[in-house]
N, C-alpha and C positions, 0 to 999 in steps of 0.2 A: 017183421016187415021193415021198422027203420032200420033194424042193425044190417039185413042183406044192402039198403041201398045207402047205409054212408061207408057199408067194406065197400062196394064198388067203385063209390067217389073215390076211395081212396087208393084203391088198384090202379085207376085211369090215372089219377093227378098225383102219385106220389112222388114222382119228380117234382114237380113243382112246391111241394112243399117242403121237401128234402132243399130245394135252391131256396125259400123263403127262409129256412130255421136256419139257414145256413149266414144269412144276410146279417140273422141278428148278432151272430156272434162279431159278425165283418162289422158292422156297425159301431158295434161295444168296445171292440178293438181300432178303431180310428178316433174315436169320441174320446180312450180313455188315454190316446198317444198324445190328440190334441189338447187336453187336459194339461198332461204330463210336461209336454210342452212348452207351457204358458207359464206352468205353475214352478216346474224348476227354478229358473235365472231368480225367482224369490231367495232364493238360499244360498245365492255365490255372491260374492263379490267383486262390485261395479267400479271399482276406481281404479281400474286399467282401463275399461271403457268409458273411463268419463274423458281419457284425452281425446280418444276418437271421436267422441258426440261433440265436444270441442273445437275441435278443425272441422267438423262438416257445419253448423252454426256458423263460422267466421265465414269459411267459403260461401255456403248459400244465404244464409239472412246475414252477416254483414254488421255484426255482434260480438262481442268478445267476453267470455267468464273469468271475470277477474279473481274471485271466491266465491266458496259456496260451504254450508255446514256440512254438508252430506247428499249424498247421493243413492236413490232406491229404487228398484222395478217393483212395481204393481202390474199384474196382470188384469182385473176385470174394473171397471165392465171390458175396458179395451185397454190391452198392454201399452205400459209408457214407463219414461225413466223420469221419473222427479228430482229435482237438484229444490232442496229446500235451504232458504233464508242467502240467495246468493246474489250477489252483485255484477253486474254485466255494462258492460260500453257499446254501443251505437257506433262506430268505427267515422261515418261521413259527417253525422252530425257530433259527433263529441257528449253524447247524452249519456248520464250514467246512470241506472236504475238497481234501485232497491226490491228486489221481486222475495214475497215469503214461498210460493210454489212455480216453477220454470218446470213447466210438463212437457216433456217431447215424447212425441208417437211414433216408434220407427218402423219401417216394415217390417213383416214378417220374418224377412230372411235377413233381416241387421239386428235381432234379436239376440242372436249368438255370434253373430259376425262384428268384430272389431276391429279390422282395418280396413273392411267397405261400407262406413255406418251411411244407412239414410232414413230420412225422416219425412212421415204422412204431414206432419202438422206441429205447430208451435203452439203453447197458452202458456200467456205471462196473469198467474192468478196474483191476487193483493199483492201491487206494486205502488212505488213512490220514486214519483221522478221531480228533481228540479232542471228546468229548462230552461237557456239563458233566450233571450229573447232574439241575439243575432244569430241562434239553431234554431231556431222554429219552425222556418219554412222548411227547412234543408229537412229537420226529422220530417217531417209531412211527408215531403215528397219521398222520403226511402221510404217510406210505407206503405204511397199508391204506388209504387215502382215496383214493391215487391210480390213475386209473382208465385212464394211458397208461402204455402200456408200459415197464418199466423194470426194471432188474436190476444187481445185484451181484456181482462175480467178484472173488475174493480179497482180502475185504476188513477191514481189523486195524481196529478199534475200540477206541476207549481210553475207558471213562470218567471221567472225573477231577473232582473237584470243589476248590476252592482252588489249583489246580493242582497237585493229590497222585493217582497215578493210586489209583481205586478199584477197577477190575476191566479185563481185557482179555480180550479175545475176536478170535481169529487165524483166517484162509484164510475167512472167513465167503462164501457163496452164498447168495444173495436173489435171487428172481424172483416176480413179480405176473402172471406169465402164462405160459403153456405146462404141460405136465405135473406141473411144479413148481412150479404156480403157487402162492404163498404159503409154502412149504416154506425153512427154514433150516439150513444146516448150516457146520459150520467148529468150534473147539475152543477149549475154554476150561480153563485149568488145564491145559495139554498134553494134553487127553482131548477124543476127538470129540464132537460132539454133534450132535443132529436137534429141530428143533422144526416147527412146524404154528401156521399161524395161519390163524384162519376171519375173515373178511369184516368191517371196521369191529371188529376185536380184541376180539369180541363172549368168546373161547375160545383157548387158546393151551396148546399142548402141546410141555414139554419133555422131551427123552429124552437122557440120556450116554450113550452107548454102552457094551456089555462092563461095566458098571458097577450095574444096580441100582435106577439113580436114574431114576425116573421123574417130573414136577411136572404139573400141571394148573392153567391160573391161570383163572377166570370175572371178564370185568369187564361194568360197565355201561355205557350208549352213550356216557354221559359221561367213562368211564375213568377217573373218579377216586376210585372206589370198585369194590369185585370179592372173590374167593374164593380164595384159595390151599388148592391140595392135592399134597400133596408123597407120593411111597413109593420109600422109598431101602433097600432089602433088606428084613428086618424093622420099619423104622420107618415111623411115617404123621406126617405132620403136614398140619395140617389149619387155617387161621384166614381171618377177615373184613379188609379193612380199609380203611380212607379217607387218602384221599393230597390234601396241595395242595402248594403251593410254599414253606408254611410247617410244616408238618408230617405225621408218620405216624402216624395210630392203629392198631393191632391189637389186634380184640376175636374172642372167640367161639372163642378158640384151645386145640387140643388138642397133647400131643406123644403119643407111644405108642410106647415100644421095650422090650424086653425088662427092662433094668436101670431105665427111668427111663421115668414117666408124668406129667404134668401141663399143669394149665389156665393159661393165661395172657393177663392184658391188658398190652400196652405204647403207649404215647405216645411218639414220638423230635420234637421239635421242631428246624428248623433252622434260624429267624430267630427273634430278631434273635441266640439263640445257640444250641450245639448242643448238647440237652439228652436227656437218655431217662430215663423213669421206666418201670419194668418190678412188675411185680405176679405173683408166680409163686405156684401150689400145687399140690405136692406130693402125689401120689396112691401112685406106687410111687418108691420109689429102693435102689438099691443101691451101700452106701460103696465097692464094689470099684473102680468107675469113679473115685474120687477120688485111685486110685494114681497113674491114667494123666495128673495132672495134675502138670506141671513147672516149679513155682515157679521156679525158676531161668531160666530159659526165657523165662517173662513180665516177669522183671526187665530180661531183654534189651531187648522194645519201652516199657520205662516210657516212653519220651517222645511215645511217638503216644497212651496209655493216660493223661499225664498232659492230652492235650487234649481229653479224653473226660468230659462232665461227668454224673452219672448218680444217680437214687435209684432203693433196688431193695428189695423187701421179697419174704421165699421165708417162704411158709407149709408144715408139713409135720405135719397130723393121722392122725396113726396108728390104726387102728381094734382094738379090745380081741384082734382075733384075728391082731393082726400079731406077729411074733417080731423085730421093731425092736429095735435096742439100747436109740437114743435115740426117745423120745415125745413128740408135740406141741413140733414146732419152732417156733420165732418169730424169724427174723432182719432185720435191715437191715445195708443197704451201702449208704451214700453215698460218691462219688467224684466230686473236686473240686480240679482244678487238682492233680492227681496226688497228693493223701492223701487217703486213705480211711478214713471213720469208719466203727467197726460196733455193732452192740449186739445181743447171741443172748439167748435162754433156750430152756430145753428140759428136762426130765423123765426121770430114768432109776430106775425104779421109783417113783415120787412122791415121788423128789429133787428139790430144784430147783435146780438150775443156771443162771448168769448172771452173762456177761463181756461186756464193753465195752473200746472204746481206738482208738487211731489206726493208720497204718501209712502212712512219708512215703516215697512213691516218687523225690522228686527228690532224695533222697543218694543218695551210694556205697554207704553198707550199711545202708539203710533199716533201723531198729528197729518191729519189731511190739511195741505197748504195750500191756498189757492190764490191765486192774482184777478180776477175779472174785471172786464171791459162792455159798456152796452154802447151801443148807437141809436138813438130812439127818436124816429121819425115822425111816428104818428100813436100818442099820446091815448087817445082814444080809444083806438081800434085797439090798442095793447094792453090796456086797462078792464074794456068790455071781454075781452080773453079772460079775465081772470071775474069775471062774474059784476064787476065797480060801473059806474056808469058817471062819467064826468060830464058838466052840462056845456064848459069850456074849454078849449084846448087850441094852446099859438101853434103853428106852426114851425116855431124855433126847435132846431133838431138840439137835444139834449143827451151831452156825454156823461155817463156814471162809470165812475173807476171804486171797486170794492177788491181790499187782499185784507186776506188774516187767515187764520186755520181752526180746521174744530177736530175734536175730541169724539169722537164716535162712538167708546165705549163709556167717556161718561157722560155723553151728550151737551159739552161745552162748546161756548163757538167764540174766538177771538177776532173783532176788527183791530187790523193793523193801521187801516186809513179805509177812510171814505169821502169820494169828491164829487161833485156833482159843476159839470162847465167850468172843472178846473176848482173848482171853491170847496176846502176840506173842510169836512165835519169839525166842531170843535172834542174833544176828549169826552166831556159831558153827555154830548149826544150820541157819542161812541159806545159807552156804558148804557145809555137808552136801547140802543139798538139794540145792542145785546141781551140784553134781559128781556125784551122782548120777544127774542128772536129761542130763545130757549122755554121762556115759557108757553107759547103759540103753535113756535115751527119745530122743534126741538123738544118737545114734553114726553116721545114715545120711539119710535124705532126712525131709523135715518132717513130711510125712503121714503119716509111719510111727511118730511120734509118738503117734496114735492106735490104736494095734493093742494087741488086748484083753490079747493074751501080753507085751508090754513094760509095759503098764501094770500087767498083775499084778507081775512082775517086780519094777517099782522099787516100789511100795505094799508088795513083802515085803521090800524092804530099807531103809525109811525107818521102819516100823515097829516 
């Protein structure tokens, strides 16, 4: 019974099985052409077709292969021509990169075609670039510019200027297409990081990971001008600025953190020297943050700080309902060829205070010099500041003139003179002071010189 009804099936449908066994041979035979293929160009040699992959690179991505060890096709998983351990130019921006694998994917039909090459896609695998810092933007922008395919795998970026490196940035991923298209990631300061860029670098978002740190930068189609906006836990910073290859302005700028708020414009010039003028004021501050700062510390890079040339003025108006110590700051710092000129004044109860002097970073034990002047109105109220409580006080406004210089890393302090209504100390009491003044105010770190309980302290034993 079954053998009469599958002869019948197969009377009715033997065509169609006749065209199916037919299919497989058609099949096996296109399967084993495309095979054949792929797998060929593995066994000829590419360095005729490395000039054409060559000129189509410079043409379309705007790159030049200046050397390379070798040259090889690999077929799977998807055919491509690898140039391994070879060096390449950026043609706009001057960048010249160390790539160990440069993978290009060409069509199908520029596989065996070498004088119409073209290319799916670009991957620059474990690369090293150093990047001067007046090509920076310039590379940026050939990269949202570029509209073939091309990408980034593991790639250490140095920027350097002078040949000093400025910042590095490690394991970097960059791709201009696919899901990640325009998306960065890789680490800086040994911490991950993700950034986002939108189309011609109109918008660029950075994020540290686990960190806090969030940035947002706005530029305009020219890039040389844009918006920075920074929130790093509690902080925001926020400023405008204009960029060329001669200098940085920053205006419009706010900071805002808990301890410390203010406005600020700065200028950095980089031709024909390297200059910064900075303009700071002072909205909130807190001296606590001035603990966390380690003279000692910055004495170690004096010689990168003494090539730093710089004017900087910190304004600090205190509003009638502030509980400030000191009122209405006024300072400058000029820094120049590593000395530093300064000149303060400031107000503490409608005293007036004001010192001046030097401070030469390129000795051994730099001397901080200083000159100061008081105008002292009200005896009392300037005394009760510092914790003292006097039961009398004339109303004779009293001049104190003190200069000498201290020693910061061995915590020495010399009066040069001291006068009080014109009337100078004699030598004797000059030596007083001083030993006083190091055993009291001077016993531990600099800043601490400042603290309201040591200066009460030595004011009760000097007088």
């Amino acid at each position: 019974m079954l053998n009469k009804f599958f002869k019948a099936i197969h009377n009715k449908y033997s065509r169609l099985f006749k065209f199916i066994f037919f299919l497989r041979y058609l099949f096996t035979t296109f399967f084993v052409s495309i095979f054949l293929f792929l797998i060929v160009p593995i066994f000829l040699n590419h360095e005729k077709k490395a000039e054409g992959i060559k000129n189509y690179l410079e043409e379309n991505y705007d790159f030049e292969i200046n050397d390379y060890e070798n040259i090889r096709y690999k077929a799977f998983p998807f055919p491509r021509f690898e140039f391994k351990k070879t060096q390449i130019k950026f043609l706009k921006s001057n960048a010249n990169f160390n790539i160990n694998y440069l993978k290009v994917y060409p069509k199908i039909s520029s596989i065996y075609n070498s004088n119409h090459f073209e290319a799916n896609k670009v991957i620059f695998k474990e690369n090293n670039i150093n990047l001067k810092t007046s090509s920076f933007l310039t590379f940026i922008e050939q990269l949202s510019k570029q509209r073939k395919k091309i990408s980034f795998n593991d790639l250490t970026l140095k920027i350097v200027k002078d040949d000093k490196l400025i910042i590095k940035l490690e394991n970097i991923f960059f791709s201009n297409f696919g899901y990640k298209k325009n998306s960065i990631k890789g680490k800086v300061f040994d911490k991950k990081f993700e950034a986002k860029l939108e189309d011609n670098l109109k918008f660029i978002e950075f994020k540290q990971l686990n960190s806090g740190i969030t940035t947002n930068l706005e530029l305009n189609k020219k890039i040389k001008t844009g918006t920075f906006r920074s929130k790093i836990l509690n902080t925001n910073l926020k400023f405008d600025f204009e960029y060329n290859n001669e200098r940085l302005k920053i205006f419009n700028s706010y900071f805002r953190s808990k301890n410390l708020s203010f406005d600020n414009e700065t200028l950095i010039t980089f031709r024909p020297f390297f200059e910064i003028e900075t303009n700071f004021e002072l909205e909130e501050f807190n001296a606590k943050i001035l603990k966390k700062i380690n003279f000692v510390k910055l004495l170690e890079i004096k010689n990168i700080i003494k090539k730093i040339n710089s004017k900087n003025t910190i304004i600090y108006k205190t509003n009638k309902f502030s509980k400030s110590f000191i009122r209405d700051v006024n300072l400058k710092v000029n820094l120049a060829n590593g000395r530093i000129n300064y000149e303060k004044d400031f107000l503490i109860e409608k005293n007036f205070f004001k010192c001046e002097g030097d401070f030469n970073l390129s000795e051994e034990y730099p001397l901080l010099f200083f000159d100061c002047s008081a105008i002292i109105k009200d005896k009392k109220r300037l005394f009760k500041k510092f914790l003292i409580n006097i039961k009398k006080s004339s109303d004779e406004v009293s001049r104190l003139k003190i200069k000498g210089n201290l020693n910061i890393l061995n915590k020495k302090i010399n009066f040069e003179q001291i006068s009080l209504n014109e009337k100078k100390f004699p030598k004797e009491d000059l030596k007083y002071f001083k030993n006083s003044f190091e055993n009291i105010l001077f016993n531990k770190r600099f800043l601490e010189i400042f603290e309201i309980k040591k200066i009460k302290n030595y004011i009760l034993e000097i007088i």
